[in-house]
C-alpha positions in Angstrom: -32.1 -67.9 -21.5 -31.1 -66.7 -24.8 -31.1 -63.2 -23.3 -29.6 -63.5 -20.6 -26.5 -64.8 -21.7 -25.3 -62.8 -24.2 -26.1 -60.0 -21.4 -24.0 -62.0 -18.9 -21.2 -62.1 -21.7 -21.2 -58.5 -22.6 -21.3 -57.8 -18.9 -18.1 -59.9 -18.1 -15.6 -56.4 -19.3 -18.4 -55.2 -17.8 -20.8 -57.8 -16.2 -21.3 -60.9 -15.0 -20.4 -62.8 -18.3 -21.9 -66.0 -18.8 -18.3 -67.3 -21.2 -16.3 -69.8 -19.4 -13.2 -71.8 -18.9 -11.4 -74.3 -17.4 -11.3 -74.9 -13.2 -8.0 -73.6 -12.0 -6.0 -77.0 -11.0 -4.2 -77.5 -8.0 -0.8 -77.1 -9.4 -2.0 -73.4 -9.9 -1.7 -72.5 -6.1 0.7 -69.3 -5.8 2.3 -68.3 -2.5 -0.3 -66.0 -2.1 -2.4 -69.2 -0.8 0.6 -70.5 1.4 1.4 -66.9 3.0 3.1 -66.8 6.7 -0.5 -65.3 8.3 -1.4 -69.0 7.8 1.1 -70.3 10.0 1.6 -67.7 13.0 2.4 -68.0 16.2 -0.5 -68.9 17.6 -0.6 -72.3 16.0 2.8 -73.4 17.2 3.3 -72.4 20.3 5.8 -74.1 22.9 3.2 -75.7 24.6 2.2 -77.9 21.5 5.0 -79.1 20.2 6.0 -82.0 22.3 9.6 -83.6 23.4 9.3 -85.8 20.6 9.9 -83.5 18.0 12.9 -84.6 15.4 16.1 -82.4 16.7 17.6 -82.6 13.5 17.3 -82.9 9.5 16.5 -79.9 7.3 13.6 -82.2 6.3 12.4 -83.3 9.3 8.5 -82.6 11.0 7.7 -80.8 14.2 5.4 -82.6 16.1 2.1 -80.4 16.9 0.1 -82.1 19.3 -1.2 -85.5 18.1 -0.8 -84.4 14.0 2.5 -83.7 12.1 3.1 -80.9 10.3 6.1 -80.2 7.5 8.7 -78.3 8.7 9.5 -75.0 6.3 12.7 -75.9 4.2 14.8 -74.1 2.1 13.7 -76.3 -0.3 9.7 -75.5 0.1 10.6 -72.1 0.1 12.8 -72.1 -3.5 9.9 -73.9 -4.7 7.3 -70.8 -3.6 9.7 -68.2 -5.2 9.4 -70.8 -8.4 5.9 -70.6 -8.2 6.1 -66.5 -7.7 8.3 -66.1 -10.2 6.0 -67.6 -12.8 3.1 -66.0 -12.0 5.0 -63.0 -12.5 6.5 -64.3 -15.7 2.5 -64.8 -16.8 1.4 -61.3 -15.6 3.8 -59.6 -17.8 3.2 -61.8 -21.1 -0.4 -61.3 -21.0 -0.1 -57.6 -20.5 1.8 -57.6 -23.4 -0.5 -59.8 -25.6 -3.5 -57.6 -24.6 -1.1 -54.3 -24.4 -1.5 -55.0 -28.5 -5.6 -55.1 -28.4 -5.9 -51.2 -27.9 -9.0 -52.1 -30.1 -10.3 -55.3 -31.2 -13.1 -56.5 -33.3 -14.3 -59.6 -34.3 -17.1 -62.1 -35.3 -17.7 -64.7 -32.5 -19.6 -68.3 -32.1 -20.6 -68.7 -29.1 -20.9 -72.1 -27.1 -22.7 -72.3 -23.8 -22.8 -75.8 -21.9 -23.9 -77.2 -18.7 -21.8 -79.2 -16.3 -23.0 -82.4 -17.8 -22.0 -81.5 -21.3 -25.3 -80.6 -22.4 -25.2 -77.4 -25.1 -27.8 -75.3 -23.2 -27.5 -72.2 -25.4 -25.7 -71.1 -29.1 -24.8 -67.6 -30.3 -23.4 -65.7 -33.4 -22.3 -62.0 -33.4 -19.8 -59.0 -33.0 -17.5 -58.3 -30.3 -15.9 -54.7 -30.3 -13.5 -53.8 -27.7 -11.3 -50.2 -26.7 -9.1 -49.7 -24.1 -9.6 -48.6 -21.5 -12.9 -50.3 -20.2 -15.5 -50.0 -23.4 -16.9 -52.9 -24.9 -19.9 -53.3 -27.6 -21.4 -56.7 -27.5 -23.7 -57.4 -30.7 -25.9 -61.0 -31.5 -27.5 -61.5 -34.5 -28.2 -65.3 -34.2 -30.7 -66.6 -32.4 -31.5 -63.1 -31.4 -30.9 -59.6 -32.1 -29.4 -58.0 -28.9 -27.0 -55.3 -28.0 -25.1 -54.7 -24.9 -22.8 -51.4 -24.7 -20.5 -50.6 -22.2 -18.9 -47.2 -22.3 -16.5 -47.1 -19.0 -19.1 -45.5 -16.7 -22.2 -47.7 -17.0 -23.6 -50.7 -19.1 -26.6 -50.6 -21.4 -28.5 -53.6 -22.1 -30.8 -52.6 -24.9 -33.6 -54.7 -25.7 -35.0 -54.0 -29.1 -37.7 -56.5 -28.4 -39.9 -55.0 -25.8 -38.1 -51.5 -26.5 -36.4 -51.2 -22.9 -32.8 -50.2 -21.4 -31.4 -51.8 -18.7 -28.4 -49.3 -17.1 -26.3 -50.3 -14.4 -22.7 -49.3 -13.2 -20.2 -50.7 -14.7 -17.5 -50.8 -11.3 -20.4 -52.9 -10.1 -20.7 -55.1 -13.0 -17.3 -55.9 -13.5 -16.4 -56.8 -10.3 -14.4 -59.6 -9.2 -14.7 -60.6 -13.2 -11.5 -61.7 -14.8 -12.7 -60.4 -18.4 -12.4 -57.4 -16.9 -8.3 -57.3 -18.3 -9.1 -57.3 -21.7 -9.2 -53.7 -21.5 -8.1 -52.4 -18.1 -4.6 -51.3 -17.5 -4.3 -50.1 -13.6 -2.5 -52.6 -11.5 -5.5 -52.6 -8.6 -7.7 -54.5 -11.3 -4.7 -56.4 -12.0 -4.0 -57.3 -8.4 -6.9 -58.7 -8.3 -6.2 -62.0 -10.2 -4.1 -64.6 -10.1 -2.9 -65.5 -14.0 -0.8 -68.3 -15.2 0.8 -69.5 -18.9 -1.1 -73.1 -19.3 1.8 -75.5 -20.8 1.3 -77.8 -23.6 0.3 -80.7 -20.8 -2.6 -77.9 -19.7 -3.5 -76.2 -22.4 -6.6 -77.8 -24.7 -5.1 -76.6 -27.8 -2.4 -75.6 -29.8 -2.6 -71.9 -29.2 -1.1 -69.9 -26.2 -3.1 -69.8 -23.5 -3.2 -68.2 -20.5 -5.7 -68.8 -17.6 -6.9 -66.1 -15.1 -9.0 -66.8 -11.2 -10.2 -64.3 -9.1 -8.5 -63.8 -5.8 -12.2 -63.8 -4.3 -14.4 -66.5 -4.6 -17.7 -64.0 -4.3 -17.8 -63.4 -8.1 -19.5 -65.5 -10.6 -16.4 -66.1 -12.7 -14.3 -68.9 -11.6 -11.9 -68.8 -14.4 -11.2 -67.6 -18.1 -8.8 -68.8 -20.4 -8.0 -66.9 -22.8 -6.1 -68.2 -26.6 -3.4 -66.5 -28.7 -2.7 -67.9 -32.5 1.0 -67.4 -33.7 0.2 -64.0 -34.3 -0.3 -63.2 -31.0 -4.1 -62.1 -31.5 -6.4 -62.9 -29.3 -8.6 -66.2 -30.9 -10.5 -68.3 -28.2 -12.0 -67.3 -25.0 -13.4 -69.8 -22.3 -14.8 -69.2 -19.0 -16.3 -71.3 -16.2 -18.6 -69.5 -14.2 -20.7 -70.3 -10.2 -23.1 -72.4 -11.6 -20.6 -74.6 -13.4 -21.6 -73.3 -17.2 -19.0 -73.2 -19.8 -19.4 -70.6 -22.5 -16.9 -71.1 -25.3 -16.2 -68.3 -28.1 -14.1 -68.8 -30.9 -13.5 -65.7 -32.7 -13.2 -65.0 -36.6 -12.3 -62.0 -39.1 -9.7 -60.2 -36.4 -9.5 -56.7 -36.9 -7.1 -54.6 -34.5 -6.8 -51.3 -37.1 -10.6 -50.6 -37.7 -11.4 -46.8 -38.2 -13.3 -44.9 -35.0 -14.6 -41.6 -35.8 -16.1 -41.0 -32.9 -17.9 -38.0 -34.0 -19.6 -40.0 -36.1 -19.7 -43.5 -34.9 -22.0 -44.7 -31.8 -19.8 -47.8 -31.6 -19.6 -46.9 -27.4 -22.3 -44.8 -26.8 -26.4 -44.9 -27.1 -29.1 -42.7 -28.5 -32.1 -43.3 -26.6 -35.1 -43.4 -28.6 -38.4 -41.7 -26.8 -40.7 -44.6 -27.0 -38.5 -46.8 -25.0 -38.9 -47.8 -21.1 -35.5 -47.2 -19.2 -34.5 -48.9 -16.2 -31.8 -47.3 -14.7 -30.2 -49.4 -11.8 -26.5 -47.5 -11.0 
């Protein structure tokens, strides 16, 4: 267990992450959810709507058979355009909080608990971050372990038994809403829906914003991630399949930290000869 998670963390800009959040509540539901494919023809056809159907009243219901169903109003759509133009409104302020993380480091602690509340796992390391798409993912408490992402593929390097796991990082990071803290194309945007939590939502006194995956095939149901007043990035929370929460609060923020890459392996690994590699991509 204490493996795995930190791998399933690293993995998250890169692999199934094991961090967590908060279940998306109802209130989230954009348009997207309540598109016209879901009401086509085929469901209201002349022959099933009976000659006791209301002739008049904006607000009135047409009556399908032996159920009701709400007539489309001017009103329910002003309150779908609301509910788009938020979502929109949330996209573009958390592409601009994370448009200012070009790089990111930090110190982390790392919570893990099960869906009873139980604490089922407890971390301490370094997260570094570069956009686009390269993450380095570093414990030192209650293990040493090291996962490296370096846009193409993900290394999971276990000092321990002196082996390197390798798989592809498109793989890894799909459907997995961590992915955004350092992609920029619009297709891995696409891909979520994101909304600013309000103070009623949001656990905290920091802005928060909280991101689901359009598909439910992942293992990420949602992340939440939290801004202090300076606008860098503090707290991040997800929820993943089997209901675990994995909480990191981050310390020691540096977005200015020196990169020479000639020198530094920050992003990259040296392979030493005695180790077993298991290349999966």
């Amino acid at each position: 267990m204490n493996k795995v998670l930190p791998i399933m963390m690293a993995m998250a800009l890169t692999a199934p992450l094991s961090l967590s959040a908060m279940q998306i509540a109802s209130a989230n539901l954009t348009s997207a959810n309540l598109t016209s494919a879901n009401l086509t023809s085929a469901n209201l056809t002349s022959a099933n709507i009976t000659s006791d159907a209301p002739k008049t009243n904006s607000d009135a219901t047409v009556v399908v058979g032996s159920a009701t169903k709400p007539k489309f109003t001017a009103h329910s759509a002003k309150e779908m355009s609301k509910a788009d133009d938020a979502a929109n409104s949330a996209n573009v302020l958390l592409k601009k909080r994370l448009h200012g993380l070009q790089q990111y480091q930090a110190a982390f602690n790392q919570t893990v608990t099960d869906a009873q509340g139980n604490i089922v796992h407890e971390a301490q390391g370094t997260l570094t971050m570069m956009r686009p798409n390269k993450l380095r993912w570093e414990t030192t408490f209650p293990d040493e372990t090291l996962l490296i992402a370096d846009g193409e593929a993900v290394w999971n390097i276990d000092t321990f038994v002196e082996q390197i796991t390798i798989i592809s990082q498109d793989q890894a990071i799909k459907d997995n809403p961590i992915v955004l803290l350092t992609a920029n194309d619009d297709e891995t945007w696409d891909s979520f829906v994101i909304s600013k939590l309000d103070d009623a939502k949001a656990s905290s006194t920091l802005e928060q914003y909280q991101i689901v995956p359009k598909s439910t095939d992942g293992q990420i149901k949602s992340l939440t991630l939290g801004f202090n007043s300076d606008g860098i990035l503090s707290t991040l929370d997800m929820l993943d399949a089997q209901d675990q929460t994995s909480a990191l609060v981050f310390s020691k923020q540096d977005l200015d930290f020196a990169i020479d890459t000639a020198k530094d392996n920050l992003f990259s690994v040296d392979v030493p000869q005695s180790y077993i590699i298991d290349d999966q991509r």
